[in-house]
C-alpha positions in Angstrom: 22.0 56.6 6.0 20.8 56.4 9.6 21.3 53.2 11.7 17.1 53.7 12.0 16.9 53.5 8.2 19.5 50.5 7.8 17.1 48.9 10.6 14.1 49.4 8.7 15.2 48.7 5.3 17.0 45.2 6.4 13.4 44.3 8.1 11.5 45.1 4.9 14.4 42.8 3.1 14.2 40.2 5.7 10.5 39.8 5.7 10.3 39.5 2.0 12.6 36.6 2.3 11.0 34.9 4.6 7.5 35.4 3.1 9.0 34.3 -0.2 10.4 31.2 1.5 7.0 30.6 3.6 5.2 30.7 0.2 7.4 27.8 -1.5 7.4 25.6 2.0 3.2 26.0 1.6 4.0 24.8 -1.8 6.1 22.1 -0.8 3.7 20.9 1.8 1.2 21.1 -0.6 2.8 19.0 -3.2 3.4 16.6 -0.2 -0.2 16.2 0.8 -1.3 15.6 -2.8 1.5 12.7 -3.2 -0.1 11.1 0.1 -3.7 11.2 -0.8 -2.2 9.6 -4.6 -0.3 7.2 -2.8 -3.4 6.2 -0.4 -5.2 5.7 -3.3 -2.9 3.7 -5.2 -3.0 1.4 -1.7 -6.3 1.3 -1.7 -6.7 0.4 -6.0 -3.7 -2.6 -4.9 -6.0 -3.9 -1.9 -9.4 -4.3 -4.1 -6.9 -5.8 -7.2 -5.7 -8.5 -4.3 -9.5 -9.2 -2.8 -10.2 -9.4 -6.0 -7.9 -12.2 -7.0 -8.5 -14.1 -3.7 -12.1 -14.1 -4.3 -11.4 -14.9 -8.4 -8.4 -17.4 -8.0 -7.0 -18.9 -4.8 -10.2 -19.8 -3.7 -11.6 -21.8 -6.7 -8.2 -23.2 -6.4 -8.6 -24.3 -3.0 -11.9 -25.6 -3.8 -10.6 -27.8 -6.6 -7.6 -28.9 -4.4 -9.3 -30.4 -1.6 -11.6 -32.7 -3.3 -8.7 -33.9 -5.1 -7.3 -34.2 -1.8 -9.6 -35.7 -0.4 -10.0 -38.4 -3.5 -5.8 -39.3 -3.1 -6.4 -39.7 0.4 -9.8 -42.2 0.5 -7.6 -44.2 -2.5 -4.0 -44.3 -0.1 -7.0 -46.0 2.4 -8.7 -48.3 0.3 -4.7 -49.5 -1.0 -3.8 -49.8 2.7 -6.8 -51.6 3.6 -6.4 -54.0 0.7 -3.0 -55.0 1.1 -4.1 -55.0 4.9 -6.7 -57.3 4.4 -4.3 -59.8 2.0 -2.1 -60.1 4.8 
């Protein structure tokens, strides 16, 4: 066999490879974006789950919290003034 045809025929090997190993890095990629995008939408599915219990919980919460606040702090006067007054 010629050096010309040893030449040729490790080209032709050569670029089979490499198209082979282009295919699965396409693949790869691929696979890749699609995990992204799934993960971006699992971020976006945990974001509207925590507006959603802000909106549902914490502030109801809140808004029981500070007229009870508000109640303690207006009786912890009153006491102060009474015993203020006694004096």
């Amino acid at each position: 066999m010629s050096e010309l045809a040893i030449n040729i025929v490790g080209r032709y090997a050569a670029g089979g490879a490499f198209g082979s190993a282009e295919k699965d890095l396409n693949k790869v990629a691929a696979a890749g974006k699609s995990a992204s995008m799934s993960l971006a939408g699992i971020g976006a599915s945990i974001k509207n789950v925590g507006t959603g219990l802000t909106a549902a919980v914490t502030l109801p919460l809140v808004g029981l919290g500070l007229p009870g606040a508000l109640f303690f702090t207006l009786q912890r006067l009153q006491r102060s003034r009474s015993q203020h007054e006694k004096t």
